[in-house]
C-alpha positions as CSV (number, residue, x, y, z in Angstrom):
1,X,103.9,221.7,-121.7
2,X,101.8,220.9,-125.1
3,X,98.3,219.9,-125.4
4,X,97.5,217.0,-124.7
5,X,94.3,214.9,-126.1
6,X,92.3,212.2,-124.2
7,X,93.2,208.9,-126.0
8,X,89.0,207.6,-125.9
9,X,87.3,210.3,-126.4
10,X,89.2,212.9,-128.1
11,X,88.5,215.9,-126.0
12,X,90.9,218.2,-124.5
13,X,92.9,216.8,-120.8
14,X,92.6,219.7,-118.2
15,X,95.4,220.4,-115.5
16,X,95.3,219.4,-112.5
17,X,97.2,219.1,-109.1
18,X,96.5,216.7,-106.2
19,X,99.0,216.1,-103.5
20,X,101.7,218.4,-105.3
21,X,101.7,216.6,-108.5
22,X,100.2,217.6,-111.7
23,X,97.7,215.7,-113.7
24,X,95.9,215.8,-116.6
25,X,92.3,215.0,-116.8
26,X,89.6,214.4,-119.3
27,X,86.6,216.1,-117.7
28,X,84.3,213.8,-120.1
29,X,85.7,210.1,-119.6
30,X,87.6,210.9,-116.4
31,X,90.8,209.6,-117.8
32,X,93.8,210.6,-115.9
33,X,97.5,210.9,-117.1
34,X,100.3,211.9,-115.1
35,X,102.2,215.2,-116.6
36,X,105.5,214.9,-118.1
37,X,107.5,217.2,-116.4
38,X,106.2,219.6,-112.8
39,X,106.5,222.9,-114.3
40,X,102.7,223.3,-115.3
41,X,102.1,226.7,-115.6
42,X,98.2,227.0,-114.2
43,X,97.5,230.8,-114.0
44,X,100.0,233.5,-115.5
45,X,100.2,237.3,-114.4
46,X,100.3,240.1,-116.5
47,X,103.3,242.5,-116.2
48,X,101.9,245.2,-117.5
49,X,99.3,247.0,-119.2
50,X,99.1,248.1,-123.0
51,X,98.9,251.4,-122.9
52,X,96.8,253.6,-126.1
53,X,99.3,255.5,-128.1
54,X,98.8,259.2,-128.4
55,X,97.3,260.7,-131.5
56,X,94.0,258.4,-131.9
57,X,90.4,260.0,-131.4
58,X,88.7,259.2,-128.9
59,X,85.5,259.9,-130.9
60,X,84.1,256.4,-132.0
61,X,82.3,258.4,-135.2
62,X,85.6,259.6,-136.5
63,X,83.8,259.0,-140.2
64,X,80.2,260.8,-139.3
65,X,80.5,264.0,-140.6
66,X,77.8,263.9,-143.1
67,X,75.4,266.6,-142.1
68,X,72.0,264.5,-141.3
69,X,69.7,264.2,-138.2
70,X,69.2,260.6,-137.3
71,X,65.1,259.1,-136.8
72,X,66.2,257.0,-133.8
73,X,68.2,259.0,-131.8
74,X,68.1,262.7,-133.0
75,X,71.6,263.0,-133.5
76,X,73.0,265.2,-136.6
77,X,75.9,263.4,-138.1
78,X,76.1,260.3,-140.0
79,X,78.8,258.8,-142.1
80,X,78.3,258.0,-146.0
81,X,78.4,253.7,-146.6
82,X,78.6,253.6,-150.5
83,X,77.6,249.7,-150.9
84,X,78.0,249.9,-155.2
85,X,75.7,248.6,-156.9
86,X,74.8,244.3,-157.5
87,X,73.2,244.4,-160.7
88,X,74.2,246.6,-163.6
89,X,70.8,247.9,-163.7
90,X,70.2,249.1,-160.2
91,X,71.1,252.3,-158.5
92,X,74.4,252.5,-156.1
93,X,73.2,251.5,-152.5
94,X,74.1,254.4,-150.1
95,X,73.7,254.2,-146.3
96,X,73.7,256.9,-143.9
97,X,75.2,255.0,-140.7
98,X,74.4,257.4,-137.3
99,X,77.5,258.5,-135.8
100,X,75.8,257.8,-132.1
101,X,73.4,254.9,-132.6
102,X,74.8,252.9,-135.7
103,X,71.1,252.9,-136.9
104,X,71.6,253.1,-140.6
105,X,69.5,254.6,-143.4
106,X,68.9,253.6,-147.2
107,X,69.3,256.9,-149.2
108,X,68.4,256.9,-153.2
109,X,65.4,255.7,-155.2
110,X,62.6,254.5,-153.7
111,X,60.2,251.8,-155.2
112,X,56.7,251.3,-154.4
């Protein structure tokens, strides 16, 4: 079964069933249109779950091994985030991103 569109006000026709027939209705404008065809598919069971290939980490910091103890959370890794630079007269950006937290840290010149 496609889509189907409510002919006054545009929006999206809902299934429904009453009395073992299938319907669709605008939940708006109340609209109702009979469905084409009685094989509406209303809820659809999965056969199976996708299962996580072997070989991945299960570490989320796989890129925090930058030796550096973070001021949020205390932990000692964080991974190097090498933004470039904007303006050919600035400094690169770098970040030190916390391999726990995801609190990140400017690292370079500071201006006062």
């Amino acid at each position: 079964m496609t889509l189907r569109f409510c002919k006054k006000c545009k929006t999206l026709l809902e299934p429904h069933k009453k009395e073992g027939r299938n319907f669709l209705v605008c939940k708006n404008c109340g609209l109702s249109l009979d469905a084409e065809n009685n094989s509406l598919i209303t809820t659809e069971k999965i056969k199976h779950s996708p299962k996580r290939q072997k070989g991945f980490s299960k570490d989320e910091a796989v890129f925090a091994s930058y030796k550096h103890v973070c001021k949020k959370c205390g932990y000692d890794k964080a991974e190097v985030i090498d933004m470039g630079i904007f303006y050919s007269d600035e400094d690169n950006l770098i970040l030190l991103k916390c391999g726990k937290c995801g609190y990140s840290e400017r690292v370079g010149r500071k201006v006062s």
